[in-house]
N, CA, C and O atoms as a printed pandas DataFrame, in Angstrom:
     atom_number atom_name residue_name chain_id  residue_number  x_coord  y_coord  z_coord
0              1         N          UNK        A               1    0.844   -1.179    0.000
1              2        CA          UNK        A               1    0.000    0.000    0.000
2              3         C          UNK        A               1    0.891    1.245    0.000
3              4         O          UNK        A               1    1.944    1.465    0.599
4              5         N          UNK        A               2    0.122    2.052   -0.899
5              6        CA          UNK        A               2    1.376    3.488   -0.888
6              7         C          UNK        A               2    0.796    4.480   -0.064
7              8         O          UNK        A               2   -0.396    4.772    0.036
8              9         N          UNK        A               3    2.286    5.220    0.816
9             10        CA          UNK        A               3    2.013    6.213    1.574
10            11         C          UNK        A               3    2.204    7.030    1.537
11            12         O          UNK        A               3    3.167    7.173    0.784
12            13         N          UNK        A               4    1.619    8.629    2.234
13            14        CA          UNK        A               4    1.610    9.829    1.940
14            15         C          UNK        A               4    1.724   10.701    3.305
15            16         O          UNK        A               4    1.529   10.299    4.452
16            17         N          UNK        A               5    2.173   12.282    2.782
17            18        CA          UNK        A               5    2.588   12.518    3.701
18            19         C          UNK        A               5    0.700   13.505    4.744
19            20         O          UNK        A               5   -0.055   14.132    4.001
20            21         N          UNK        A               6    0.556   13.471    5.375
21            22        CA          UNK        A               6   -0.892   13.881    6.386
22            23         C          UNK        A               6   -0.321   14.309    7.154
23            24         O          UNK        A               6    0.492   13.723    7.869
24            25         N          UNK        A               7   -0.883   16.435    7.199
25            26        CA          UNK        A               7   -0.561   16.966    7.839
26            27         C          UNK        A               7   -1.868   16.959    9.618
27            28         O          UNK        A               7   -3.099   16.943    9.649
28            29         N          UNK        A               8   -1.031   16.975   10.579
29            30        CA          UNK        A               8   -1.973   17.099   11.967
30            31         C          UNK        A               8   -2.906   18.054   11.656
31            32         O          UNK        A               8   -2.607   18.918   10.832
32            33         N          UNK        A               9   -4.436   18.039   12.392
33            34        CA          UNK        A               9   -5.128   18.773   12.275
34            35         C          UNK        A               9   -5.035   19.218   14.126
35            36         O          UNK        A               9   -5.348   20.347   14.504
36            37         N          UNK        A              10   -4.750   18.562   14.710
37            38        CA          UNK        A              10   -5.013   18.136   16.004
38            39         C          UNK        A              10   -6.025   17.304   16.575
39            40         O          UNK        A              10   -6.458   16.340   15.944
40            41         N          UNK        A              11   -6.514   17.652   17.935
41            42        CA          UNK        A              11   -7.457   16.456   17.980
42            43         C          UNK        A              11   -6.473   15.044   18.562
43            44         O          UNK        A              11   -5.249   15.031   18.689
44            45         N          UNK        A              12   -7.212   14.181   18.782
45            46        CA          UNK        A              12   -7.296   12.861   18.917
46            47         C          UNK        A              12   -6.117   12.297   17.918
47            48         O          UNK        A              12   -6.461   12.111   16.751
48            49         N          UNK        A              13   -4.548   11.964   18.332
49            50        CA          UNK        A              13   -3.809   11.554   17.377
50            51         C          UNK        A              13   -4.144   10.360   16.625
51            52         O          UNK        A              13   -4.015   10.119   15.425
52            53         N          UNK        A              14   -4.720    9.483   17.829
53            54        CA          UNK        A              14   -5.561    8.054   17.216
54            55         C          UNK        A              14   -6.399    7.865   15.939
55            56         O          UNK        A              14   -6.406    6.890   15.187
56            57         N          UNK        A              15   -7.124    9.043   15.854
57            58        CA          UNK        A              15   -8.247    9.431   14.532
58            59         C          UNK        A              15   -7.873    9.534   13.256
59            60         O          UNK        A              15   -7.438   10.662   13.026
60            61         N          UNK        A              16   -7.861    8.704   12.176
61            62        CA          UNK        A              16   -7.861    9.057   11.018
62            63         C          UNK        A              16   -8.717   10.653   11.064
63            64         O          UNK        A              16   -8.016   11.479   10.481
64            65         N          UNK        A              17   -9.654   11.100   11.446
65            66        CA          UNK        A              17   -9.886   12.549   10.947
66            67         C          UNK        A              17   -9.131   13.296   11.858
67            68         O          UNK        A              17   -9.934   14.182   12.147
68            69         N          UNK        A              18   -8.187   13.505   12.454
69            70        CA          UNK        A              18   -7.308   14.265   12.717
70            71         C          UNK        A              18   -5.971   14.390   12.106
71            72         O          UNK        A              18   -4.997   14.653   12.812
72            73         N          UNK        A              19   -5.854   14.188   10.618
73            74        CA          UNK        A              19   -5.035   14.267    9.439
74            75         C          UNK        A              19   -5.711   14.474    8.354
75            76         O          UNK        A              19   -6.812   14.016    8.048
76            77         N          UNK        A              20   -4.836   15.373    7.613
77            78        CA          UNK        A              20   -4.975   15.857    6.046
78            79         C          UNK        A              20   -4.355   15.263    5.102
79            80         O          UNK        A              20   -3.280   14.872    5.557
80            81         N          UNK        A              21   -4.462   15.000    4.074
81            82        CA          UNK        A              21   -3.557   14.574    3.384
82            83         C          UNK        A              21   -2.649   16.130    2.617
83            84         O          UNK        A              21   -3.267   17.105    2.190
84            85         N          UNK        A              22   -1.293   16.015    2.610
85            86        CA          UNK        A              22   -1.322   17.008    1.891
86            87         C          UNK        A              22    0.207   16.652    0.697
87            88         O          UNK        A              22    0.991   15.708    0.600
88            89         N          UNK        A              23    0.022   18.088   -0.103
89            90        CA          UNK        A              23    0.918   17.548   -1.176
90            91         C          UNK        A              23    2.356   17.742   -1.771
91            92         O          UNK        A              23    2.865   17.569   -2.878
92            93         N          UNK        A              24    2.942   18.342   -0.089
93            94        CA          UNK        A              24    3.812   18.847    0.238
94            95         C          UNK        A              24    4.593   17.910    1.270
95            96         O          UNK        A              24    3.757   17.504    2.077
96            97         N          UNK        A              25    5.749   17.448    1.541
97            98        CA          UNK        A              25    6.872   17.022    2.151
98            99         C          UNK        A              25    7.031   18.470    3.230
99           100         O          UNK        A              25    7.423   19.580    2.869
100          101         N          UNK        A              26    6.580   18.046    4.694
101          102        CA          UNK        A              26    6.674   18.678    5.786
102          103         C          UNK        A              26    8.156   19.170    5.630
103          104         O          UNK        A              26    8.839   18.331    5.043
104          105         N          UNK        A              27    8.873   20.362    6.013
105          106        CA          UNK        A              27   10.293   20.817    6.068
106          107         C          UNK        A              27   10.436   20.603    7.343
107          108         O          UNK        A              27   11.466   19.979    7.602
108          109         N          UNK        A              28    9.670   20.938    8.411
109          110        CA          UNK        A              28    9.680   20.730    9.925
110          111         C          UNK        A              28   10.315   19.343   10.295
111          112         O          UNK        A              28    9.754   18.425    9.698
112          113         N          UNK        A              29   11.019   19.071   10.862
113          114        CA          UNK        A              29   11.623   18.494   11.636
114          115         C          UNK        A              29   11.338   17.631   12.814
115          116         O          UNK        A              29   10.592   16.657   12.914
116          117         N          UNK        A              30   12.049   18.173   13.616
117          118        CA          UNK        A              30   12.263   18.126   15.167
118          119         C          UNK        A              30   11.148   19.447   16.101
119          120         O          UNK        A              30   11.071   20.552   15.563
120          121         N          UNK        A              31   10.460   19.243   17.282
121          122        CA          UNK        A              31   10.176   20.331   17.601
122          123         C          UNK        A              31    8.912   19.572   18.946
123          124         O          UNK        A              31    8.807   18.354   19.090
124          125         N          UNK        A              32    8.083   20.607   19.788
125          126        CA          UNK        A              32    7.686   19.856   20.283
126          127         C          UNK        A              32    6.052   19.474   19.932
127          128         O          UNK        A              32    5.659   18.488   20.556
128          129         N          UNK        A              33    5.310   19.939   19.266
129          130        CA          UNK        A              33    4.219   19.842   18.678
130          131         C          UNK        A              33    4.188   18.863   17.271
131          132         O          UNK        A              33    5.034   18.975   16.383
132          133         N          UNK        A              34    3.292   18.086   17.240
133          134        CA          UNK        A              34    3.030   16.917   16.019
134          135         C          UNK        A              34    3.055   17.907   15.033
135          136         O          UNK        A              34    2.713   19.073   15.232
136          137         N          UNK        A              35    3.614   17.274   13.552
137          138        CA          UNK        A              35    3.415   18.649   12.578
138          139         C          UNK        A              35    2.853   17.449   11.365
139          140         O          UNK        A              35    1.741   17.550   10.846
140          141         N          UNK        A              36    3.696   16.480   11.081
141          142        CA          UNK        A              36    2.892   15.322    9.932
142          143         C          UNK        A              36    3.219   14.353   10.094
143          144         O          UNK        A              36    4.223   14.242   10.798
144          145         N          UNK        A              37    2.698   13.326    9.650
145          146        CA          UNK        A              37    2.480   11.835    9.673
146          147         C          UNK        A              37    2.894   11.004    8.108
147          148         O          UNK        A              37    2.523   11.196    6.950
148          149         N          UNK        A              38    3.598   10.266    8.584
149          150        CA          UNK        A              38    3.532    9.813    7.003
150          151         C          UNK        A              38    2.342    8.288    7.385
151          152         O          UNK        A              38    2.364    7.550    8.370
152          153         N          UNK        A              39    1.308    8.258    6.041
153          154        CA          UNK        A              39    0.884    6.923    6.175
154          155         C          UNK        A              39    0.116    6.404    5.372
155          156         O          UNK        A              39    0.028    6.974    4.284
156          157         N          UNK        A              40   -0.558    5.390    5.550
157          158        CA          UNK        A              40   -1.105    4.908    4.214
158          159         C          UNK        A              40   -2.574    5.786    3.809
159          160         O          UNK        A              40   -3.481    6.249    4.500
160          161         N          UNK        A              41   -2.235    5.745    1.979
161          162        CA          UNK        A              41   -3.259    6.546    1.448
162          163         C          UNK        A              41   -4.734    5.847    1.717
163          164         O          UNK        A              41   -5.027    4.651    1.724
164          165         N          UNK        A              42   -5.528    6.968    1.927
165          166        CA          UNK        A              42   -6.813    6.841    1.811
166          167         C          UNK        A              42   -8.177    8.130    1.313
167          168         O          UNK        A              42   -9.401    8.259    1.327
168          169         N          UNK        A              43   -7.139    8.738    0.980
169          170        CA          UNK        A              43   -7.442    9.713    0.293
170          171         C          UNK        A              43   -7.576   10.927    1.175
171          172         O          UNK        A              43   -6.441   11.172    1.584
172          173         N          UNK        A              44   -8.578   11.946    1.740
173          174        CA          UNK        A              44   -8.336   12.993    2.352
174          175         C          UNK        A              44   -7.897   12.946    3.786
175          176         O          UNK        A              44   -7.410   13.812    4.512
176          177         N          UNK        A              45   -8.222   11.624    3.997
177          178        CA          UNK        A              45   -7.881   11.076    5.307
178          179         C          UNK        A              45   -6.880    9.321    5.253
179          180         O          UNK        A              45   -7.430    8.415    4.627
180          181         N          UNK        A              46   -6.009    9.136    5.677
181          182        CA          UNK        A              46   -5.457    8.219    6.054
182          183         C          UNK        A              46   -6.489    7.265    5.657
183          184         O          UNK        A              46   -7.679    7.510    5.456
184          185         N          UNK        A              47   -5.711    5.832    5.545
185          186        CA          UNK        A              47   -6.867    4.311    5.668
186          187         C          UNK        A              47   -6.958    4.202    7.031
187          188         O          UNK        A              47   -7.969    4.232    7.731
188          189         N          UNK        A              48   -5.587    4.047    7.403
189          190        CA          UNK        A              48   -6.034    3.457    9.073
190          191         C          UNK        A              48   -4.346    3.871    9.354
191          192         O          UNK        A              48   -3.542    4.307    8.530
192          193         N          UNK        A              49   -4.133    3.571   10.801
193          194        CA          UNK        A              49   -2.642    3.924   10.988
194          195         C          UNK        A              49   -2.534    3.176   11.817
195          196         O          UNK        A              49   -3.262    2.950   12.784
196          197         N          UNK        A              50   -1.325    2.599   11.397
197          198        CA          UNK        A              50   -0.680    1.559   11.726
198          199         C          UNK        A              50    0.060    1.435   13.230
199          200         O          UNK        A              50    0.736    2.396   13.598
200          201         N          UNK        A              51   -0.067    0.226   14.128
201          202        CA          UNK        A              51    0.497    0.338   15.530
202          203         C          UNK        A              51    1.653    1.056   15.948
203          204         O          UNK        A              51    1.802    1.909   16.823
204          205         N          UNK        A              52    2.718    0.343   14.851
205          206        CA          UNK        A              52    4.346    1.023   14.987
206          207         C          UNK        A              52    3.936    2.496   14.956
207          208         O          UNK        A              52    4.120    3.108   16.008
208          209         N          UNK        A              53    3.297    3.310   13.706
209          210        CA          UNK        A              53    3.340    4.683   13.462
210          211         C          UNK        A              53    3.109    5.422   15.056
211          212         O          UNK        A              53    3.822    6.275   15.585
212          213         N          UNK        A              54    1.689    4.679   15.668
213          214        CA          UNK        A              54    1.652    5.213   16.780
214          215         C          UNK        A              54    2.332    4.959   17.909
215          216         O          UNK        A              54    2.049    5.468   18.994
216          217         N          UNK        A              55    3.263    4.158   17.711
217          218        CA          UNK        A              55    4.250    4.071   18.592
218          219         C          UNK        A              55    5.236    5.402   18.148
219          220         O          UNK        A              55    5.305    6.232   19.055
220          221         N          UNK        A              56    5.873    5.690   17.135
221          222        CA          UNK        A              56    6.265    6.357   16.385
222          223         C          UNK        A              56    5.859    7.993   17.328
223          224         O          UNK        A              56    6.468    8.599   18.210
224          225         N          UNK        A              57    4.992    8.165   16.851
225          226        CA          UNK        A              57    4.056    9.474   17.154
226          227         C          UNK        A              57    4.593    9.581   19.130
227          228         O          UNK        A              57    5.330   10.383   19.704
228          229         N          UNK        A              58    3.821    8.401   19.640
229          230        CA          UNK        A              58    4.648    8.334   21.511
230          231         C          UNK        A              58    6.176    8.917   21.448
231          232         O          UNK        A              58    6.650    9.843   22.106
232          233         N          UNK        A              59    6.727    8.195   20.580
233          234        CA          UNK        A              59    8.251    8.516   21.076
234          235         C          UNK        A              59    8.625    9.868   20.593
235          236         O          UNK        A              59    9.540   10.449   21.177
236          237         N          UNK        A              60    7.912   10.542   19.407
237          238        CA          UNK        A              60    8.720   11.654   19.090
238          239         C          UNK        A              60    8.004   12.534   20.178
239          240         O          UNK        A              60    8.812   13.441   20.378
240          241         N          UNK        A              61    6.854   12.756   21.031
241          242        CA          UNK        A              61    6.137   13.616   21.642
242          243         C          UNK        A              61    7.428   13.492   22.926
243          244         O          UNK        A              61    7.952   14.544   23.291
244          245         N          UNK        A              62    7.729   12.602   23.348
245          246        CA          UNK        A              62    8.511   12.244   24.515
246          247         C          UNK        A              62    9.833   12.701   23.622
247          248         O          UNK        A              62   10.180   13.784   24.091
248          249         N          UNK        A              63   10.285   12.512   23.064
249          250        CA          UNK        A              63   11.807   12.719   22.474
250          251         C          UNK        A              63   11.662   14.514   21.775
251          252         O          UNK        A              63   12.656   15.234   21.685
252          253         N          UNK        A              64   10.759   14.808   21.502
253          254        CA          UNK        A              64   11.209   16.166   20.206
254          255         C          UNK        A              64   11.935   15.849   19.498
255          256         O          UNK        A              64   12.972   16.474   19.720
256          257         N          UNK        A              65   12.061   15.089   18.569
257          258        CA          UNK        A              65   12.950   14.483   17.856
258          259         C          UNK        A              65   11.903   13.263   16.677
259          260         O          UNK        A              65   11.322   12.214   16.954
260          261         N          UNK        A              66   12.030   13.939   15.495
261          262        CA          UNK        A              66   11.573   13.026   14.302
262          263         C          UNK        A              66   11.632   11.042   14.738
263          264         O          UNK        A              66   12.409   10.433   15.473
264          265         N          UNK        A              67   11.031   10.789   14.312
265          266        CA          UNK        A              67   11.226    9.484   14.570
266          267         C          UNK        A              67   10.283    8.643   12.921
267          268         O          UNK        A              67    9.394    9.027   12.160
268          269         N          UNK        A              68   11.097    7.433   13.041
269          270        CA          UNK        A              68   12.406    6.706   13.401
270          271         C          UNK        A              68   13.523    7.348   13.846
271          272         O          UNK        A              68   13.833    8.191   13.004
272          273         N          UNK        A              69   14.191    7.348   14.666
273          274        CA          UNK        A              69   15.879    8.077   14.085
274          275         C          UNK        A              69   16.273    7.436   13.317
275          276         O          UNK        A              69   16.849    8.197   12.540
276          277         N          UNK        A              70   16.384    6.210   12.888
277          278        CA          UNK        A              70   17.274    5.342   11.912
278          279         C          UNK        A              70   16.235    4.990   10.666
279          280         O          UNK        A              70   15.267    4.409   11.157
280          281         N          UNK        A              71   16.136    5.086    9.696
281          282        CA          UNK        A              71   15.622    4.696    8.423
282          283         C          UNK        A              71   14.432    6.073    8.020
283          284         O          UNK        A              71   14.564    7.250    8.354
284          285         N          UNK        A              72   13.610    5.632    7.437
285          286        CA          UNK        A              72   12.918    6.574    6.711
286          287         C          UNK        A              72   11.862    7.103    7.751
287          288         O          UNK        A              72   11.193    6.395    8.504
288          289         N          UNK        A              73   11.824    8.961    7.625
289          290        CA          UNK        A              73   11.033    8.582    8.921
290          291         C          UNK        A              73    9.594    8.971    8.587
291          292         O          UNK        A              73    9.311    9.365    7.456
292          293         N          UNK        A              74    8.541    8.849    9.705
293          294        CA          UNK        A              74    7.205    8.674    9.239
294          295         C          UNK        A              74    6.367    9.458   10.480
295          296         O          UNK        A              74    5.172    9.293   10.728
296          297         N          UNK        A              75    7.272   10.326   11.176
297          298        CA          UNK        A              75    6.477   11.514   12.357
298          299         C          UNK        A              75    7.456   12.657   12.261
299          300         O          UNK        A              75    8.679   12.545   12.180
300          301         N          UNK        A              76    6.789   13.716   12.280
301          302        CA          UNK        A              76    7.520   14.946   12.083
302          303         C          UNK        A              76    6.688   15.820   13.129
303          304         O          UNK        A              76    5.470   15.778   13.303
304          305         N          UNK        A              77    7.717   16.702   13.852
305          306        CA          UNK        A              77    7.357   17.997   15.222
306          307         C          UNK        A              77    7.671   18.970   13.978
307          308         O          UNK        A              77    8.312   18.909   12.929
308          309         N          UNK        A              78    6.768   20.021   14.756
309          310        CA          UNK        A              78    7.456   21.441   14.509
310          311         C          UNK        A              78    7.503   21.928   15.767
311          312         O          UNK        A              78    7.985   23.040   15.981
């Protein structure tokens, strides 16, 4: 399944409707607020998001720091 990048709306991180899809590659980084998600398409909203991602999402809120650190990453702070 191909993925995309969904910017936070806020809200409920759990919620597919608390993401956008959008058509831009977040520049944001590191920081302490959620800024995008990478995940699978479902058009204006995510399909569903995946356990790891939200593991993903835990560690960068606790870290400020993009996550994965190692490989491609799929949570972005501003």
């Amino acid at each position: 399944m191909a993925n995309s990048w969904y910017a936070y709306l806020g809200g409920d991180v759990t919620l597919i409707s608390s993401y956008r899809k959008t058509s831009v590659k977040p520049s944001f980084k590191n920081g302490t607020v959620l800024c995008a998600v990478y995940l699978p398409v479902g058009g204006d909203h995510p399909a569903f998001i995946p356990g790891t991602v939200l593991d993903y999402i835990a560690d960068a809120l606790a870290t400020g720091r993009a996550q994965p650190e190692e490989g491609k990453i799929h949570v972005r702070l501003r």
